[in-house]
C-alpha positions in Angstrom: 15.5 -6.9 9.4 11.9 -7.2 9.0 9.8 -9.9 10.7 6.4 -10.2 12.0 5.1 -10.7 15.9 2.3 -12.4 15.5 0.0 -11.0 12.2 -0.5 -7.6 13.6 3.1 -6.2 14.8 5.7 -5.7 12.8 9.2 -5.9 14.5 12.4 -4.2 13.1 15.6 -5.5 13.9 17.9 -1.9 14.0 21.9 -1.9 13.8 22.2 2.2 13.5 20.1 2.2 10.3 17.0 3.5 9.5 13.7 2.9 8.3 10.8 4.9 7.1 7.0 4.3 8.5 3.7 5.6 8.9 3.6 8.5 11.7 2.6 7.4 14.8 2.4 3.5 14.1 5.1 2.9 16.9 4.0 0.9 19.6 7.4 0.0 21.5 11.1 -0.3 20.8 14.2 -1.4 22.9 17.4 -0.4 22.4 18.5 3.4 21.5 15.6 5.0 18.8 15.5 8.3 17.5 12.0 9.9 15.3 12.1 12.0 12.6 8.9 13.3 11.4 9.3 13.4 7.3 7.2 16.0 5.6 5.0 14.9 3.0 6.1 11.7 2.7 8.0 11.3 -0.6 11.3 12.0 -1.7 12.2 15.2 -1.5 10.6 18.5 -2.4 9.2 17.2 -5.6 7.6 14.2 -3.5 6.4 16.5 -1.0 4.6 18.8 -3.6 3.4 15.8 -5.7 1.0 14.8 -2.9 0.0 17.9 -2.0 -1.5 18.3 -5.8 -2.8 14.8 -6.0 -4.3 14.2 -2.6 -2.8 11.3 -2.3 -1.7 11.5 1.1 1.5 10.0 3.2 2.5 10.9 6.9 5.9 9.4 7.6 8.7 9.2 10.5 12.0 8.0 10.1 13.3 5.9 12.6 16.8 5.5 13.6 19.2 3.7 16.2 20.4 0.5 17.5 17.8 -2.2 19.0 13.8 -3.2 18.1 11.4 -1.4 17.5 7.8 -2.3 17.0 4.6 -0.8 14.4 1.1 -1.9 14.4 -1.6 0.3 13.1 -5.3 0.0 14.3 -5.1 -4.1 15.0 -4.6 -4.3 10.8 -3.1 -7.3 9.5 0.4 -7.3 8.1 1.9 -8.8 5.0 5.5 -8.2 3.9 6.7 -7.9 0.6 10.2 -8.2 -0.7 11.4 -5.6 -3.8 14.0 -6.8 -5.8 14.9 -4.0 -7.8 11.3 -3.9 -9.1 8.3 -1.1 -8.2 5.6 -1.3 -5.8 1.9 0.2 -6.2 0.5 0.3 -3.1 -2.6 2.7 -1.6 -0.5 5.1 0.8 -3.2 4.3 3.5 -2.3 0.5 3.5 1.7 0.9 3.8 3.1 0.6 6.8 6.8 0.7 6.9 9.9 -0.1 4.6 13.6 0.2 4.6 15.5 3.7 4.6 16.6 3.1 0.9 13.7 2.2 -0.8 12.4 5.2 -2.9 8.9 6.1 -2.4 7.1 8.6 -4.7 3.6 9.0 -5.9 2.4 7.8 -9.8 -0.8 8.3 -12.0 -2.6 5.8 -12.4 -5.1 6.9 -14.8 -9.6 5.6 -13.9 -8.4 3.6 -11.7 -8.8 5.2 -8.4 -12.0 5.0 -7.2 -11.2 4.6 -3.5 -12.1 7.3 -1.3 -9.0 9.8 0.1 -6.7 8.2 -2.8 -8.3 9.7 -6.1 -6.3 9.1 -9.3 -2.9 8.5 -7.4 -1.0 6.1 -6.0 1.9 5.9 -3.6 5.4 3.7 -5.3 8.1 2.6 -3.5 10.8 1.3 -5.5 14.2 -0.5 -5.0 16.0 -2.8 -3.5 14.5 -4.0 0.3 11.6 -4.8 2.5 8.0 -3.1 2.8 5.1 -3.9 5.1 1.7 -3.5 3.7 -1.5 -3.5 5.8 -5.0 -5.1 4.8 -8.6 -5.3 6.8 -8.3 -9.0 7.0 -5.9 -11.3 6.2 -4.0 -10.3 2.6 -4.1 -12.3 -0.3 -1.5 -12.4 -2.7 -3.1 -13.2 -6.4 -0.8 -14.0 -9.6 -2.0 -12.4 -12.8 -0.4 -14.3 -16.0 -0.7 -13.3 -19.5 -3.1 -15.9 -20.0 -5.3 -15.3 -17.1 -6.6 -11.5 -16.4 -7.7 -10.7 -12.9 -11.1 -8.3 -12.3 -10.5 -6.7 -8.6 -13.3 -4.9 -6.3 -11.4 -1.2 -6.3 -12.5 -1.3 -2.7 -10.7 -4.5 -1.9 -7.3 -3.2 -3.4 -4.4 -2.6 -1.3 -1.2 -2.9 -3.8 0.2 -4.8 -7.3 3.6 -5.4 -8.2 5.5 -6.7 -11.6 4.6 -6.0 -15.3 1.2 -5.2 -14.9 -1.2 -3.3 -17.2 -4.6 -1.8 -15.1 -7.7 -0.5 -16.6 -10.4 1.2 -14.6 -14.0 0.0 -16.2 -17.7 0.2 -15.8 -19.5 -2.8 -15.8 -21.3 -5.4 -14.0 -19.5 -6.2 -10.3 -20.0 -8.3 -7.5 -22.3 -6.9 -5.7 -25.0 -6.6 -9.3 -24.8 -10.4 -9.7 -26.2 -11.2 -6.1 -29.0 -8.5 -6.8 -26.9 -6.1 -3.8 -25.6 -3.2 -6.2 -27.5 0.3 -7.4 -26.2 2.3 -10.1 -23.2 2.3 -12.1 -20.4 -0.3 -11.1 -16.9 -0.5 -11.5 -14.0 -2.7 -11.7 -10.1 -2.9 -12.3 -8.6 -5.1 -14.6 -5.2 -6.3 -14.3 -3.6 -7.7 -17.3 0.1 -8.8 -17.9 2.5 -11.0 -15.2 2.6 -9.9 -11.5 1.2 -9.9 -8.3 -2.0 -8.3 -7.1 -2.6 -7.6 -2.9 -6.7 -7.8 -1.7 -8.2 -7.6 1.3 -11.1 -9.5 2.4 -13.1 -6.1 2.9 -13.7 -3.0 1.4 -13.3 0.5 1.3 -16.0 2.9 1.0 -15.5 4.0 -2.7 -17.0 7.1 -4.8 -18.2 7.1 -8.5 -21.2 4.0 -7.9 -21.1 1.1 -6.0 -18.4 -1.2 -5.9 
């Protein structure tokens, strides 16, 4: 159902089912397409005031029919990432799309959030199915093992999946060791087996520099 035009367009192959993407990220479709604007963005009522608590925002349309249709957001670069009955952690500003049946929802995430608009929160989506994700720059997909821990930039995150534990620390970062950072620096630690998603760029971030 899912395939990419190019690194920038995602194209959906539609046979009267549906899919759920980010409001406004259409940029053509061919066939017969109906839009649904979906308030807040979860599942349900729960979902909707979830988000509204946490900040963590998620404006989403549901789109319907028979034919192709077409997203891109901003030029960004698109990755696509298969659920297999597993969870999804993913920054609700860096997903674009996925199928009608995949559950999304939004989880605590304890220090971690540092990232400006996405405080504490993050966005799930959960299931069985496709999702696009979106990244400033190419994505790159990096395997955490129990052996090997991973230290990610909080501005360079964009999404995790598998059994992974995350701790949001203080410490010396990137930026510190080339004699570039001020003040306190952070960093998240990813521990466990899984899959981390970074981008080669970052976000503005709050709580020091990072």
């Amino acid at each position: 159902m899912f395939r990419l035009q190019g690194s920038r367009t995602l194209a959906v192959d539609l046979t009267g089912d549906a899919v759920k993407a980010k409001n406004g990220s259409m940029v053509a479709y061919d066939g017969r397409m109906t839009f649904k604007k979906m308030t807040g963005g979860g599942d349900g009522l729960r979902g909707m005031v979830t988000r509204r608590l946490t900040g963590e925002q998620m404006s989403v349309m549901e789109v319907k029919g028979q034919g192709t249709c077409y997203f891109a957001d901003r030029a960004s670069e698109i990755s696509l990432v298969s659920l297999r009955g597993d969870k999804l952690y993913v920054e609700a500003s860096n997903l674009l799309c996925t199928e009608a049946g995949l559950r999304t929802g939004t989880t605590f995430t304890g220090l971690r959030g540092g990232a400006t608009g996405n405080g504490l929160f993050t966005t799930t989506v959960e299931g069985t199915g496709q999702a696009a994700i979106m990244s400033d720059g190419s994505a790159v997909a990096l395997r955490v093992s129990a052996q090997y821990p991973l230290f990610v930039d909080p501005g360079a995150y964009i999404a995790h999946q598998g059994s992974l534990r995350q701790h949001f620390q203080s410490g010396v970062n990137f930026r510190t060791l080339i004699g570039e950072g001020s003040g306190e620096s952070f960093q998240i630690r990813f521990e466990g087996e899984g899959v981390v998603y970074v981008q080669p760029s970052e976000r503005n971030t709050i709580g020091g520099d990072v």
